[in-house]
N, C-alpha and C positions, 0 to 999 in steps of 0.2 A: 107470238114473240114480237118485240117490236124491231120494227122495219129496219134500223142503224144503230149503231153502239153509238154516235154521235147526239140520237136522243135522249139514250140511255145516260150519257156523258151531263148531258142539260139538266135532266131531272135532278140526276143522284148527287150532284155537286151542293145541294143544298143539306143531306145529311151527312153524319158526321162517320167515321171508321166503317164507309165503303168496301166490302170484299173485293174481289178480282172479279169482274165480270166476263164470263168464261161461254161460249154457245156450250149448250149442254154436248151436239155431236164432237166437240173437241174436247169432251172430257173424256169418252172412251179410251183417247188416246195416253193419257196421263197416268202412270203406272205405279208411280212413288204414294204409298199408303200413308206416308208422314204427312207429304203436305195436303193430300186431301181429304185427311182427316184436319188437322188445321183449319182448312178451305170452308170444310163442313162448320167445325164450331165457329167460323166467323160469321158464316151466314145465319148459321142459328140465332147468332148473339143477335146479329143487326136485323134479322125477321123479327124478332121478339119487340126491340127498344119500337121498330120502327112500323109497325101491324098495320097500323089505321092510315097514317099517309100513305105509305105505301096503296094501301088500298081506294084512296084517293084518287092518285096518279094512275092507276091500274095497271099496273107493273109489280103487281104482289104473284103473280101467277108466273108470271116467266120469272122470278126469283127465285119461287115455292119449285119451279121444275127444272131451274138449274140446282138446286139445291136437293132436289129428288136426285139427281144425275147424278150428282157427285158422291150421295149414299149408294146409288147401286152398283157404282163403279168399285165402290172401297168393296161392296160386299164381294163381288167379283173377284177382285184380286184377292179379297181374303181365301175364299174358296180354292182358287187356284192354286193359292200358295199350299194350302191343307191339304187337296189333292196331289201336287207336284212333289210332297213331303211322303205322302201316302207311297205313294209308287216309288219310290226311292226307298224309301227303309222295304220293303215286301222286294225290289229286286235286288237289294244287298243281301236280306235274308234266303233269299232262291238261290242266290250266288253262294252264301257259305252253307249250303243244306247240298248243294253238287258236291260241293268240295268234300264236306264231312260225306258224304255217301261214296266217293271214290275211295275215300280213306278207309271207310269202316258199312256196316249197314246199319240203317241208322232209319227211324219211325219216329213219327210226330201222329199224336191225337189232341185232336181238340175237342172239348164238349159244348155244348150252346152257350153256358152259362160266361165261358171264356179262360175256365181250367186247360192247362196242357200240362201233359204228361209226355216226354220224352225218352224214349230206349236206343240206348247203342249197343250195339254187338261189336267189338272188334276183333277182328281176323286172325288177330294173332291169339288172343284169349279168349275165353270161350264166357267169361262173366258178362252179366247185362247188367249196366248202368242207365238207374231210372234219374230225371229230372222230372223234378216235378213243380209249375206254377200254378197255383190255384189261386181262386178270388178272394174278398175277403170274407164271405160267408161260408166257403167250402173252407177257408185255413182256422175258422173261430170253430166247424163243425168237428174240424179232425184232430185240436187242441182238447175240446171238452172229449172225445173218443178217447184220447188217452189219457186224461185224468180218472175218467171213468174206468177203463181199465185195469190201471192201477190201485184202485179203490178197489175192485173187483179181485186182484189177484190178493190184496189186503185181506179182504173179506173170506176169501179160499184157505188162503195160511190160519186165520183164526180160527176158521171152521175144522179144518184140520187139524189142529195144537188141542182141540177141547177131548178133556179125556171123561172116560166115567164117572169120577169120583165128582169132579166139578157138577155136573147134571144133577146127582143126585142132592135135593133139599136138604 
């Protein structure tokens, strides 16, 4: 990196839509995903227009690793944000699965695929209500199940309704 932002000041003043020149350790600190993304496509722009002086001056590389900084950082916070979303909906959901189990008894399954199947028992009545979400493959499997079915009980009544007289040529 070079040695003062006052050189940096000297060189860059000769091209044109300069980004913010930023030490990469002070981007860790920068948490707003808008303007470092912003931050990101100006460097991009002015890495592109400007490749070959830049590389001239030899300051394409501490450009290229402020400009790495600023992508790892946004990746960073995106993550963060994805996990900190994560954990919050699964302890809202722990919170109203206590609730509903003081109220009632109350079972959750999952399967791998990402179906769940839901049963309550409540205390006061002795019926089990199922919930049930399935994926889209298991909800396209158990739609053709019951057409087929009904096709099937179709097929049963016809079978059924055929008398002798029909049979015979």
């Amino acid at each position: 990196m070079l040695s003062s932002s006052v050189s940096y000041k000297t060189l860059l003043k000769q091209f044109k839509n300069v980004p913010a020149i930023i030490s990469p350790s002070k981007i860790d600190m920068i948490t707003d995903i808008g303007y470092l993304s912003q931050l990101e496509s100006k460097y991009d722009v002015f890495l592109e227009k400007n490749m070959q002086l830049l590389d001239l001056y030899n300051i394409i590389d501490d450009l290229l690793d402020i400009r790495d900084a600023i992508t790892i950082q946004i990746c960073r916070l995106k993550r963060n944000r994805k996990r900190n979303d994560y954990y919050q909906t699964l302890q809202s959901e722990t919170e109203i699965e206590t609730v509903k189990q003081r109220d009632n008894t109350y079972s959750l399954k999952e399967y791998k695929c990402g179906c769940k199947v839901k049963q309550q028992n409540n205390k006061k009545q002795i019926t089990v209500i199922q919930k049930q979400y399935y994926c889209f493959k298991h909800l396209h499997y158990f739609k053709t199940k019951q057409i087929l079915e009904t096709e099937l009980t179709k097929i049963n009544q016809e079978l059924s309704s055929i008398t002798k007289n029909e049979n015979e040529i």
